[in-house]
Legacy VTK file of the C-alpha trace (Angstrom):
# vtk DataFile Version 3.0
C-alpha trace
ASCII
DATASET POLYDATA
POINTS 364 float
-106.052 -116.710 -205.012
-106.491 -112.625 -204.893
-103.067 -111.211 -206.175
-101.756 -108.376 -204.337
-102.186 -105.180 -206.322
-98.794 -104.139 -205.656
-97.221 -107.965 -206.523
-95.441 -106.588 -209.073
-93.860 -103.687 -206.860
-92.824 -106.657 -204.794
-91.530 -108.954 -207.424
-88.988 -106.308 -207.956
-87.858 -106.745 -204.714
-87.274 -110.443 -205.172
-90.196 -111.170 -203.151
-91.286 -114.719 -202.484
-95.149 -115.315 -202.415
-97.961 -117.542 -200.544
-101.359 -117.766 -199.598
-102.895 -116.783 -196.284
-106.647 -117.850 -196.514
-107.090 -117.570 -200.307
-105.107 -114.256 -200.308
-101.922 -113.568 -201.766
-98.846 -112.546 -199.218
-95.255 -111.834 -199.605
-93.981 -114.487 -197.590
-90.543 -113.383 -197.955
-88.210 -111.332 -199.715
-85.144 -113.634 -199.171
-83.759 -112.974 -195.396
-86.609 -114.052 -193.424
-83.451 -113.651 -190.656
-82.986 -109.889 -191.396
-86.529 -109.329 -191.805
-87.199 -110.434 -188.309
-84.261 -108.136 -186.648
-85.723 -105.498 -188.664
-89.001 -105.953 -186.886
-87.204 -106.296 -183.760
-84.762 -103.871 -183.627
-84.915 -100.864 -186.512
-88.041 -100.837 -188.586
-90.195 -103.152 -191.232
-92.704 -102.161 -193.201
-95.445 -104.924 -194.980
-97.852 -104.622 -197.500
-101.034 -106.223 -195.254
-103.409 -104.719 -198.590
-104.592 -109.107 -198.020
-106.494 -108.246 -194.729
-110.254 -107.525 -194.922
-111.704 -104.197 -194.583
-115.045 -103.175 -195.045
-117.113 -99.327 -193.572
-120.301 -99.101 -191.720
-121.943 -96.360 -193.227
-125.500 -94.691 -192.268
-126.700 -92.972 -189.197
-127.332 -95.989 -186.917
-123.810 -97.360 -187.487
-122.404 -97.049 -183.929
-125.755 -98.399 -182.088
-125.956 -101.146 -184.584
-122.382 -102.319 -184.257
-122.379 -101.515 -180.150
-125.206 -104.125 -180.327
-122.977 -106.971 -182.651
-119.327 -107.419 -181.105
-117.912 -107.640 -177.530
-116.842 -104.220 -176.997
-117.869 -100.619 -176.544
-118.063 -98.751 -179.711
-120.821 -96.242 -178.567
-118.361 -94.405 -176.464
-115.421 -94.407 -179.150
-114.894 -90.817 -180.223
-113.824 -89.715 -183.746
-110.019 -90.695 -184.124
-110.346 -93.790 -181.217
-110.743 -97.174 -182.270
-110.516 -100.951 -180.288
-110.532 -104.572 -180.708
-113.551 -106.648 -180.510
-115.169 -110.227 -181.288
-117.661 -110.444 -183.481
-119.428 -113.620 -181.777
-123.260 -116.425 -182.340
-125.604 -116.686 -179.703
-123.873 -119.971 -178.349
-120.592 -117.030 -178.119
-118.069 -119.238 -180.042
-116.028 -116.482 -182.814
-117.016 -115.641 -185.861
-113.965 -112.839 -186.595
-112.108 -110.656 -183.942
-111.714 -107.248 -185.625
-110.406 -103.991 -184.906
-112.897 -101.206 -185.366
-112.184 -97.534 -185.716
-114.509 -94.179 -185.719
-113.847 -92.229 -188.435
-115.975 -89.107 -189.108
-119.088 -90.404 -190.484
-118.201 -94.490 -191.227
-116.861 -96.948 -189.262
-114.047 -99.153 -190.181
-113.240 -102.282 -189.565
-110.150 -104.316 -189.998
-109.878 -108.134 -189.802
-107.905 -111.434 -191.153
-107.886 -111.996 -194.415
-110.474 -114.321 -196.528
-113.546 -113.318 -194.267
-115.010 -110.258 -196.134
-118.360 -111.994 -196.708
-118.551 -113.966 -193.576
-118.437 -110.783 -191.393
-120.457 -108.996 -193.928
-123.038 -111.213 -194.078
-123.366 -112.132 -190.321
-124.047 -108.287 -189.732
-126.560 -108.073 -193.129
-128.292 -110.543 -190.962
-129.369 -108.466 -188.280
-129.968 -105.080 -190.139
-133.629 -104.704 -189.956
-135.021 -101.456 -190.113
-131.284 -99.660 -188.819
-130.267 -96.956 -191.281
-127.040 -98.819 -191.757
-124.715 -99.940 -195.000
-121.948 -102.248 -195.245
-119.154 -100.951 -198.184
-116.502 -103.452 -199.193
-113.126 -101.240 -199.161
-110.419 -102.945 -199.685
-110.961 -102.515 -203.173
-110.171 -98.742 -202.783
-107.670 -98.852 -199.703
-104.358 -100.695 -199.807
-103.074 -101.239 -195.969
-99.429 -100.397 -195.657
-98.047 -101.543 -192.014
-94.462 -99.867 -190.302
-93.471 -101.882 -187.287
-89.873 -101.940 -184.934
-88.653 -99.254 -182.825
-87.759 -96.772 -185.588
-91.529 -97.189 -187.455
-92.266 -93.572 -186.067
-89.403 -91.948 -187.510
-89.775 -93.884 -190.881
-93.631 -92.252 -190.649
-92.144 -88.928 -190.631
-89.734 -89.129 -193.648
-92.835 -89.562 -195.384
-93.427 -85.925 -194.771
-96.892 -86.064 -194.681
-97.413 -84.022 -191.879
-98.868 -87.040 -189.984
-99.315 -86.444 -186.153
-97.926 -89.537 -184.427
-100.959 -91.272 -182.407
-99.937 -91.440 -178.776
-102.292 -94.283 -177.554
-102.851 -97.392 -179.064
-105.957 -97.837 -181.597
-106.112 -94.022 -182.034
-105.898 -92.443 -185.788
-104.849 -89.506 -186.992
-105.425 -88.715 -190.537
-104.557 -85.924 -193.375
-106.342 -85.206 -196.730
-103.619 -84.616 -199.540
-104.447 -83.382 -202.722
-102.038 -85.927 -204.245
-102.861 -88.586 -202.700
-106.210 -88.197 -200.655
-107.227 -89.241 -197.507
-104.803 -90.885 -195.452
-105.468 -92.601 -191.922
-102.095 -93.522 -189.005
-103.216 -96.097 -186.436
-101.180 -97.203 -183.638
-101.251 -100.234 -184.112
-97.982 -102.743 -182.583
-98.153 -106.042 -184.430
-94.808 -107.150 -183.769
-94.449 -106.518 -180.008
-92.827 -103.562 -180.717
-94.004 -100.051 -181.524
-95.694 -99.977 -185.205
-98.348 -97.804 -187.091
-101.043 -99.053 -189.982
-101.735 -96.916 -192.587
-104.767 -96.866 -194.615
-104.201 -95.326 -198.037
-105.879 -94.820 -201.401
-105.008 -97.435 -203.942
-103.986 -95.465 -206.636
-101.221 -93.668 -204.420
-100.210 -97.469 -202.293
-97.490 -98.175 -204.578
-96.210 -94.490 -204.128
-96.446 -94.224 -200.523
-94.885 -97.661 -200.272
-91.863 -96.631 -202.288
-91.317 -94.021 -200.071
-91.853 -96.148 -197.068
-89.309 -98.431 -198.222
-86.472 -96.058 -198.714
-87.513 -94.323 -195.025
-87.046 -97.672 -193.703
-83.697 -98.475 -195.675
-82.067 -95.413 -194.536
-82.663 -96.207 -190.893
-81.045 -99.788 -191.252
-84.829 -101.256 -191.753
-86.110 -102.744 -195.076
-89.493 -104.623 -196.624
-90.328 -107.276 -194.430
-92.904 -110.342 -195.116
-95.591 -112.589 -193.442
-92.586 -115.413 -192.743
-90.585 -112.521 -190.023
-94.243 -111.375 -189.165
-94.880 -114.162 -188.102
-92.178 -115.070 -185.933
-92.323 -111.956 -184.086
-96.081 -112.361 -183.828
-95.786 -115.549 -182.285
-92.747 -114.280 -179.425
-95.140 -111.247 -178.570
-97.920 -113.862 -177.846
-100.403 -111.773 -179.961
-103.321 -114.689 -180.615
-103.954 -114.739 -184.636
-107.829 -116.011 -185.595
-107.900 -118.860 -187.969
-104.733 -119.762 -186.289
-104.936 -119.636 -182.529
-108.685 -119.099 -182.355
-111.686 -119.725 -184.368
-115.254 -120.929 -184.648
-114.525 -123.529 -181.864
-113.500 -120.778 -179.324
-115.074 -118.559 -176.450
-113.113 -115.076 -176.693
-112.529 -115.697 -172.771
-110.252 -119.241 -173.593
-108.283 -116.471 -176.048
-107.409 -113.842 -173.611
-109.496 -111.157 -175.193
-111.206 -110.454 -171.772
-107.890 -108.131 -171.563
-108.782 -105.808 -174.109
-111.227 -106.724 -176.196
-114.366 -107.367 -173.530
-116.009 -105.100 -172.334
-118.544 -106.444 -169.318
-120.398 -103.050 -168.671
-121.994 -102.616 -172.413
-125.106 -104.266 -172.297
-126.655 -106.549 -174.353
-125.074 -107.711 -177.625
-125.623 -111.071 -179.932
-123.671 -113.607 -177.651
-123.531 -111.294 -174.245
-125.023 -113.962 -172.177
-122.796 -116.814 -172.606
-119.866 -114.251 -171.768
-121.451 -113.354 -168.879
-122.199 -116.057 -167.340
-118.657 -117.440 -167.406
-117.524 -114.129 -165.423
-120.533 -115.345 -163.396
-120.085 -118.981 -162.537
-116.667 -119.336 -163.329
-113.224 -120.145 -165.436
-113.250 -121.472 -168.784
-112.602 -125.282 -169.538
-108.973 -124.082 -171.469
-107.089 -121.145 -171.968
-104.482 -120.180 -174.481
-101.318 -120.412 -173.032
-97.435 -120.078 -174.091
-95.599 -122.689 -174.283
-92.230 -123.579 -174.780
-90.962 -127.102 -175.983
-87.775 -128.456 -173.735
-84.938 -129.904 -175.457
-84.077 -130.288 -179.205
-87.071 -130.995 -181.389
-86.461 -132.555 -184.718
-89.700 -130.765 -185.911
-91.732 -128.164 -184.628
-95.410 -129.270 -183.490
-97.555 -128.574 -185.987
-101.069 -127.022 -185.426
-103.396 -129.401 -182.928
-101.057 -131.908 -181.475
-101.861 -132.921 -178.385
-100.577 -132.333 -175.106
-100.963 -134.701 -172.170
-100.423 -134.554 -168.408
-99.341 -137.769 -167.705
-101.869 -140.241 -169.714
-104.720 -137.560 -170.102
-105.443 -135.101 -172.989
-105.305 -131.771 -171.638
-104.505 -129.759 -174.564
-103.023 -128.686 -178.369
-100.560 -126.427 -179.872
-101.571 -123.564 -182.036
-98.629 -122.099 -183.635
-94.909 -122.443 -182.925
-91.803 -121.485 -184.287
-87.659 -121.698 -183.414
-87.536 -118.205 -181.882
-84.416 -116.233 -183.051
-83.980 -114.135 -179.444
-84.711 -116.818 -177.461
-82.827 -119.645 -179.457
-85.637 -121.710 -178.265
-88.870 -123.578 -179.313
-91.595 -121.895 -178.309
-95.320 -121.358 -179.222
-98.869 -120.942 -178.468
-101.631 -123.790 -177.634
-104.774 -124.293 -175.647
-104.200 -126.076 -172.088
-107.365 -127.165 -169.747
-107.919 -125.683 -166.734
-106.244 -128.754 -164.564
-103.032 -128.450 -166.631
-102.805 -124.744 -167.278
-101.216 -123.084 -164.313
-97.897 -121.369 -165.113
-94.665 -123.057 -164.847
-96.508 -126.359 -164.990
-94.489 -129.142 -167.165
-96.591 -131.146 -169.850
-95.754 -133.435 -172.277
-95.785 -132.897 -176.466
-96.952 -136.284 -178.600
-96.583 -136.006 -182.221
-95.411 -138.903 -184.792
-91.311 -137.917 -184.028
-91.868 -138.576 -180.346
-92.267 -136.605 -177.165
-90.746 -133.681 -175.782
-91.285 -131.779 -172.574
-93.321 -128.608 -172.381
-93.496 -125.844 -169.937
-96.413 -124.001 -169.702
-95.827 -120.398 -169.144
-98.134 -116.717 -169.648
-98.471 -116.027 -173.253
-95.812 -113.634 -174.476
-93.187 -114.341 -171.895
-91.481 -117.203 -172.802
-88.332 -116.377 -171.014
-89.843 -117.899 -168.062
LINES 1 365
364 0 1 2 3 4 5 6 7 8 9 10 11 12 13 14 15 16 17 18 19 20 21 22 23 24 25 26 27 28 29 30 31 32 33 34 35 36 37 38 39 40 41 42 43 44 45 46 47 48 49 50 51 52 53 54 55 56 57 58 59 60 61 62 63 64 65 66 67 68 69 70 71 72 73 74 75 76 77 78 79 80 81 82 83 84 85 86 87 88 89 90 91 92 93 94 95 96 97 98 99 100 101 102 103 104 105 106 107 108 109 110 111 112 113 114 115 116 117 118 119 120 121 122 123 124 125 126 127 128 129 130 131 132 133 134 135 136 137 138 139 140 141 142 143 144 145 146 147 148 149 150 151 152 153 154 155 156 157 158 159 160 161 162 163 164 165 166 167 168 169 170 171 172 173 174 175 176 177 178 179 180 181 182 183 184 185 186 187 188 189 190 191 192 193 194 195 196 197 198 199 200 201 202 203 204 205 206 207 208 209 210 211 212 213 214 215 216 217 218 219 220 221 222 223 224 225 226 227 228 229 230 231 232 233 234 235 236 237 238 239 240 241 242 243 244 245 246 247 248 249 250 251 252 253 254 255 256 257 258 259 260 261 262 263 264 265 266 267 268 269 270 271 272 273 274 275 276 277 278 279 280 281 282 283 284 285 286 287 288 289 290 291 292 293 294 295 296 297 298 299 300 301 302 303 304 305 306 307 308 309 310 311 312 313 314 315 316 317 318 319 320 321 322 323 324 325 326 327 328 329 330 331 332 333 334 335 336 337 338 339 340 341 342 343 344 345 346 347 348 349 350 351 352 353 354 355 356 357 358 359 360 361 362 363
């Protein structure tokens, strides 16, 4: 397992630790309950230093990328970034990732464990493109403010940050202190919430400071166990959890936001295409939310059925605190998958009723 390198910074806060994908996380610092209304309804702030991060460096960075992934990155100016697949020929996932356009690199910002796999899948098509791959996570720690009060806990940093208005745009400052700092928008909670990319030898520093911002506006340190939960309630789709190597990015929902169908050719295009062309997918990812009391919650791929006949499997799920209800995420086919229709959970414990509803509004 790769240790945070701010676990002891943590440890002082009576955190509790875990593994996401062969990285260490703070899973909790002991009120996974207060964490969560933190995130919900003041501000959090979480060390995320375990996702991957790697640069695009050289002159043919944007071409060469527009020409990998599912979205547009030739047309992202400096300071813009957006979401994207990275996807094989066949167009089942390899990573999503969220790429920004900084001044001369590109960065991009995915789940945690799949440094190499992304890296190498690009390597792999660099032929003669004036194009280098950089590894920087070892040199950038990833602090992440989320809730309703993240942009005011930004600005007790006194940084002199401007606060990006739009989602997946940057802002950045160069401190003398503590170098190059970059502010994304970036909600991961379902709230309002802001990434920031800084220099390792200042993360512990900043996140001090962070923490006491967040403190004295009723927020605190929050870990992946609150995460999580308000993850989940937001419907925000997590790969290795709700999607991976099996999936088409339409069956995820990315066609919102992370598709773009007027690019041009990339590795995968085709496939894509052609299901605009000739039709729906087989599933989609769908909420769900499990009627009655559950002993357990379902666990990741048990089966749904409508009436006798597979037509699905849950994802994730949790007991959400707002909702005092069951709830979670799964994959439903396309005969079983219309909203508000009522399927059935099978697991070891027994059945339960499910509704089927639109991902992120389970109050349906």
């Amino acid at each position: 397992m790769s240790e945070l390198s701010l676990h002891e910074l943590h440890a002082g806060l009576n955190a509790q630790f875990a593994q996401v994908n062969a990285m260490e996380v703070v899973s909790t610092y002991g009120d996974t309950p207060g964490e969560y209304a933190a995130l919900r309804n003041t501000v959090g702030v979480l060390d995320l230093s375990f996702r991957s991060r790697i640069c695009l460096l050289g002159a043919d960075r944007k071409k060469f990328l527009h020409g990998q992934v599912t979205n547009d990155v030739n047309n992202l100016k400096t300071g813009e970034g957006c979401y994207a697949a990275l996807i094989t020929a066949k167009g089942k996932m390899q990573s999503d990732l969220y790429i920004f356009s900084l001044e001369n690199e590109l960065l991009l910002d995915f789940e945690p464990g799949l440094t190499e796999t992304v890296s190498q899948r690009l390597d792999k098509y660099i032929i003669a493109d004036d194009v280098q791959i950089v590894d920087v996570a070892p040199h950038y720690g990833l602090l992440s403010v989320q809730g309703p009060k993240s942009a005011e806990a930004i600005q007790k940093l006194e940084l002199d940050f401007l606060i990006p208005e739009k989602p997946l745009t940057f802002t950045s400052i160069k401190s003398e202190m503590l170098g190059d700092l970059y502010l994304v928008q970036q909600a991961r909670a379902g709230t309002i919430g802001f990434d920031l990319f800084v220099p390792l030898n200042a993360l512990g520093a900043v996140a001090d400071k962070l923490i006491a911002a967040a403190k004295e506006l009723g927020g605190r340190p929050c870990g992946w166990d609150a995460l999580e939960l308000a993850r989940i309630e937001a419907g925000i789709p997590r790969f290795l959890q709700d999607m991976d190597e099996t999936n088409l990015p339409p069956e995820t929902g990315m066609e919102r936001n992370g598709v773009s169908y007027t690019k041009g050719c990339y590795i995968g295009q085709e496939v894509i295409a052609r299901i605009r062309t000739y039709g729906q997918v087989a599933k989609a990812l769908r909420g769900l939310r499990f009627v009655g009391d559950l002993q357990t919650l379902p666990k990741k791929g048990d089966k749904l059925f409508l009436g006798e006949k597979d037509v699905g499997y849950v994802t994730s799920a949790i007991h959400s605190p707002s909702l005092n209800a069951n709830i979670g995420l799964g994959y439903v086919r396309r005969e079983a998958n219309k909203i508000g229709t009522e399927i059935t959970l099978r697991t070891a414990d027994g059945e339960s009723a499910v509704t089927v509803l639109e991902v992120g509004k389970f109050s349906g």
